[in-house]
N, C-alpha and C positions, 0 to 999 in steps of 0.2 A: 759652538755648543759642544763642548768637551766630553764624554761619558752620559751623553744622554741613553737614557733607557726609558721604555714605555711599555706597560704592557695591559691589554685590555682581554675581551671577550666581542668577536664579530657576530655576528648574527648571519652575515650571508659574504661565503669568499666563492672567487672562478678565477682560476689558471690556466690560462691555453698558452700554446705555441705562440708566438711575436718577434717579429715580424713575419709575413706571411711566407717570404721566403728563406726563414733561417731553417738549420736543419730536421727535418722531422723528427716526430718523439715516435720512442717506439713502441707497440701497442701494453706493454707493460708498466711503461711509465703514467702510460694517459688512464690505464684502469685503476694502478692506485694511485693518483690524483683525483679522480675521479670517487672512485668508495672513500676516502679520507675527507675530501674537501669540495668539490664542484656538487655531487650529488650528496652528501651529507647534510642534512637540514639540524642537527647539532651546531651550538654555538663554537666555534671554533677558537683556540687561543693565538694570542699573536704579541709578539715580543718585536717590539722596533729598538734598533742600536744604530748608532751614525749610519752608515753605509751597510746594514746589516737587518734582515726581516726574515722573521720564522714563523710560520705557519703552521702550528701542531708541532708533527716531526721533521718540517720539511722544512729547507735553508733556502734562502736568499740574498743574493749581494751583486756588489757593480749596479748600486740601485739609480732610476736616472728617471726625467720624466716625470716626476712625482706631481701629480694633480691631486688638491684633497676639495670637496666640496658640499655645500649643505642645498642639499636638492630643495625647491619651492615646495611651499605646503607639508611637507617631511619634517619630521623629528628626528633625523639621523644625518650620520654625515657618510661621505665616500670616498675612500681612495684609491685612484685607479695611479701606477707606476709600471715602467720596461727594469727587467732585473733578470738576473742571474742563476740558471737554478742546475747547479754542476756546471755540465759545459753546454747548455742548452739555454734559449732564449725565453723569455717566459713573460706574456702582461697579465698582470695581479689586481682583481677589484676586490676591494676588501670594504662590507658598507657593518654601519653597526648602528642600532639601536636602541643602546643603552641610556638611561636617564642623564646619566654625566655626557654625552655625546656631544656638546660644545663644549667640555674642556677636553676632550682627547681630541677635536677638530682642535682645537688653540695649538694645544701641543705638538700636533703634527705638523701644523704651519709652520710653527719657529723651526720645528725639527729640519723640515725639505727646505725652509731656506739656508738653512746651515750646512745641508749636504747638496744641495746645488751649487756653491760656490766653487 
């Protein structure tokens, strides 16, 4: 899947540290992550590219791991992936929403098995 691109509107994203012993963030990192995205109750934007996930202003890459899922009894879907964020390790739940939320679930699935190969 060559020049995919995707971009939507989340309803609810959380960024922590991943794996538990990669190296810590430093308390400036995790406060705006935090006021931008983790504590933010604003719908958030997000741009998916092959190997490439942006959250607002904030980059992602070396993306691996990509789970997407449609929770029981939910109208949304979820994707939780391990990635990249500068030189830091970072897991991404990213859940949404939105009325279209089985075709940006469709798309995501073609999308992660194209970047899992």
């Amino acid at each position: 899947m060559s020049d995919f691109e995707l971009r939507y509107f989340a309803d609810k994203v959380h960024v922590h540290r991943w794996p538990q012993d990669s190296p810590i963030w430093n308390d400036s990192t995790k406060k705006q992550l935090d006021e931008s995205i983790n504590k933010n109750s604003q719908k958030k934007h997000i741009t998916v590219r092959n190997n490439y996930l942006k959250i607002e202003n904030f980059e992602f890459n070396s993306l691996q791991k990509i789970g997407i899922s449609i929770p029981f009894f939910k109208e949304e879907n979820t994707m939780i992936l391990e990635a990249k964020f500068g030189e830091l390790l970072a897991h991404v739940h990213i859940t949404t929403k939105s009325e279209d939320y089985l075709d940006i679930f469709n798309k995501l699935t073609l999308w992660s098995k194209s970047v899992s190969k």
